[in-house]
Each structure stands twice: as structure tokens, then as C-alpha cells.
Wavefront OBJ file of the C-alpha trace (Angstrom):
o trace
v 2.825 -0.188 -16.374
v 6.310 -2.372 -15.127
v 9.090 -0.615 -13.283
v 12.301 -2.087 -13.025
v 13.863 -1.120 -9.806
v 17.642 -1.415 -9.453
v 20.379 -0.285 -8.146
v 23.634 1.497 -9.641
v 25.194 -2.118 -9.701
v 22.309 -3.233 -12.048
v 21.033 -5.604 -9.351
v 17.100 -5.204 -9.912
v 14.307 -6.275 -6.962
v 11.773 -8.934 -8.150
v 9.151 -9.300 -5.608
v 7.037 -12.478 -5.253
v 2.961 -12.205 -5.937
v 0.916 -13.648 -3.411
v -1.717 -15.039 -5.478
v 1.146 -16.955 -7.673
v 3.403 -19.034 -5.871
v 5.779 -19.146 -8.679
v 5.425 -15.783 -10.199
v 8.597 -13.434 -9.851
v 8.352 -10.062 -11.279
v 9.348 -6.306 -11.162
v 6.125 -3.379 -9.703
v 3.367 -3.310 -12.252
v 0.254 -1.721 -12.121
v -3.012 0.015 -13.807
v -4.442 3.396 -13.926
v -6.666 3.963 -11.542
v -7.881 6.268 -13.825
v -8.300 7.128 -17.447
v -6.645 10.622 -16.756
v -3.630 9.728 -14.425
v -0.677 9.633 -16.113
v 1.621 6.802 -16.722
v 4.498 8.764 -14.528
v 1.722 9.087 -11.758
v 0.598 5.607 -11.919
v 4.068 4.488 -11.824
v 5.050 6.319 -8.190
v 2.036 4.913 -6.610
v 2.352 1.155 -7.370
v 5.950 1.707 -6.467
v 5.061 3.418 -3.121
v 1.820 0.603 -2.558
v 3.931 -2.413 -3.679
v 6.959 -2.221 -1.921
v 7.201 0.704 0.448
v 9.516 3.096 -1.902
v 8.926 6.341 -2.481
v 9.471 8.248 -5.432
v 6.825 10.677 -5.401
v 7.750 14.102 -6.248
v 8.551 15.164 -3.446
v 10.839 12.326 -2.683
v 14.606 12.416 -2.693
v 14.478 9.508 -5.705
v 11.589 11.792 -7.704
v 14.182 12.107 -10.313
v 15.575 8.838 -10.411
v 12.326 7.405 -11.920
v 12.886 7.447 -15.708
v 10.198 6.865 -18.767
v 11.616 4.451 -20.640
v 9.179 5.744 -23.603
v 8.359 1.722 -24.556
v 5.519 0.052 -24.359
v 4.910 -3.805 -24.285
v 1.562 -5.311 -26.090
v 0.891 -8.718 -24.041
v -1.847 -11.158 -24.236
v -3.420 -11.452 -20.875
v -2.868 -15.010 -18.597
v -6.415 -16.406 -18.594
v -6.111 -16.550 -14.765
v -5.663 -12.644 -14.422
v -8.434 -11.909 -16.997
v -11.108 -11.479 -14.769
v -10.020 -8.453 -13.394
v -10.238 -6.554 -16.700
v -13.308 -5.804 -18.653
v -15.341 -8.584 -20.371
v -13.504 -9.587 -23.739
v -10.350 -7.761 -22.640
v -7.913 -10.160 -23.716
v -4.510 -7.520 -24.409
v -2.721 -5.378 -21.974
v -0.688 -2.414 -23.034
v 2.513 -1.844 -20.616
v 4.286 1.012 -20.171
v 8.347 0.960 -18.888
v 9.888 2.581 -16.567
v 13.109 2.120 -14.770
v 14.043 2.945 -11.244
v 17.184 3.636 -9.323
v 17.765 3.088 -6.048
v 20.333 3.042 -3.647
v 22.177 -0.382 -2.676
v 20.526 -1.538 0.916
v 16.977 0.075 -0.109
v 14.579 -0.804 2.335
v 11.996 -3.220 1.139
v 8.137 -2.924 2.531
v 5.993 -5.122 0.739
v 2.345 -4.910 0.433
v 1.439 -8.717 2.045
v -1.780 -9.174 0.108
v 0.027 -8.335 -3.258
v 3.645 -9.840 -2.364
v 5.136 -12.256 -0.241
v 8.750 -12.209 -0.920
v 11.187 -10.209 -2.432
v 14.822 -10.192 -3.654
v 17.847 -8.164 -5.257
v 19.528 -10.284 -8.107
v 22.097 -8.826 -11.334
v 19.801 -7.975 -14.131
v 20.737 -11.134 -16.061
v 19.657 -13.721 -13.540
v 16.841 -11.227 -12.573
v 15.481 -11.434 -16.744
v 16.075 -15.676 -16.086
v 13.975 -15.611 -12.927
v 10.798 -13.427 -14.220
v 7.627 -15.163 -14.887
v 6.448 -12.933 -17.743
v 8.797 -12.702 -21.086
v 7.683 -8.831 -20.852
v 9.281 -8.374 -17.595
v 12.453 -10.846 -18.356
v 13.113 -8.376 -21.722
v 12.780 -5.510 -19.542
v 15.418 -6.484 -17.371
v 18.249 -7.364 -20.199
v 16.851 -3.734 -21.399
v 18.503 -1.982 -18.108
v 22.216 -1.678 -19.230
v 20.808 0.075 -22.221
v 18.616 2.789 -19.948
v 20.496 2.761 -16.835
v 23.762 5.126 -18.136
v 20.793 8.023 -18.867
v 19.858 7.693 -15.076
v 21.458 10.257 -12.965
v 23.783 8.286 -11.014
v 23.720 9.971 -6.954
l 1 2 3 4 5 6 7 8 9 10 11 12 13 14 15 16 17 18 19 20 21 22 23 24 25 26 27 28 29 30 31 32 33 34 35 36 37 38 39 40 41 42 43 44 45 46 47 48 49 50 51 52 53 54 55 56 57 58 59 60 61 62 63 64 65 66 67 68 69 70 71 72 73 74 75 76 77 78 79 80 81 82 83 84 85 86 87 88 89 90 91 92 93 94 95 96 97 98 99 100 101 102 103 104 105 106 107 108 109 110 111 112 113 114 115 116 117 118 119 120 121 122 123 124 125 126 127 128 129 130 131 132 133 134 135 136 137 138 139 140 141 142 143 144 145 146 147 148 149
């Protein structure tokens, strides 16, 4: 699952993994279960990874659209070992988020050590993973269905 955070202006948050020095990316995550939904899955790693919440009870619940895409990667060799043996695919699910301009940022220090706001274009240049990158120059085309508030 990837959710691309941004703001009205398009300006999206990459946040830096810890265990990567030179890995730039948008919230991603797994199930922690076979039964919780994508949509469920996607408010928690949200919430965990950089202090935002968009739970349902949350002000932003609505703001956190299913971008109904999926991404079929092969897996970096160095990540592998946190998947099953011979798992060498991941499916990813999209999702874009809005936020307000001047979000507070609260990042998760043993995932993340840095974060920043950039336009989508030079946020799709600075992304690690070609998933993530195309997911950014995706956001013009999703963001006019978000409810702007």
C-alpha cells in the first residue's frame, strides 16, 4: 500500500527511511492482516509513519481517496527478508491524501529520519522507487476528485 500525501497546491511529503540513507518515498505499508482492508491499512501507516490522522473519526477521514490502482513490483533484494521465503513480488495498492498546507509532521524515528514538502514533479524526480515516482506525476490526475476544504 503507498499513499501520496499532498496538499491542495500539489506539494506531496516524501519522508526519509531510516534504514536507507538515500531512499525518499511517500507512507507505504502491509496488512497486518489478511482481513484488514486496504482503506484500514492505509490510515494506520499514515497515523504510525508520520503522525497524521485520518482515521474515521478524523477531520481528514474523507480526504483519503482509493485511487483503485495497484502497482506489481519486484522486491529490492535488501527488503526481501522481511517477506516470506521465495516472495520475490509485492502488490501495491494507491491511495492519495490531502492535507492542509503547514500539516504537522511526526515521524516515526525508527522508520524515518527526515521529511519534506516538494511540487509533485520534483517530488516523482526525488523518489527512490519508479512505483512511488509514477505515483506522484499520477496526482494532478486524482487530486481534482478530492474534496477540496
Amino acid at each position: 500500500m503507498l499513499v501520496v500525501i499532498h496538499t491542495p497546491a500539489l506539494e506531496v511529503l516524501l519522508i526519509k527511511r531510516a534504514d536507507a540513507d538515500d531512499f525518499w518515498q511517500s507512507v507505504t505499508g502491509s496488512k497486518d492482516s489478511l482481513d484488514e482492508s486496504f482503506l484500514a491499512t492505509a490510515r494506520r501507516e499514515v497515523m504510525e509513519e508520520t503522525g497524521i490522522d485520518c482515521d474515521l473519526s478524523s477531520p481528514l477521514a474523507d480526504q483519503l481517496q482509493d485511487w483503485a490502482l495497484e502497482n506489481i513490483y519486484e522486491i529490492y533484494p535488501r527488503w526481501r527478508h522481511r517477506y516470506a521465503p521465495g516472495v520475490t513480488r509485492n502488490t501495491e495498492h494507491l491511495f492519495g491524501l490531502q492535507v492542509a498546507t503547514g500539516t504537522p509532521v511526526q515521524l516515526s524515528p525508527l522508520e524515518h529520519t527526515a521529511y519534506q514538502w516538494l511540487p509533485w514533479r520534483e517530488a516523482a524526480a526525488a523518489c527512490f522507487s519508479p512505483s512511488n515516482a509514477e505515483a506522484c506525476l499520477l496526482l494532478p490526475r486524482f487530486a481534482p476528485f478530492v474534496r477540496r476544504p
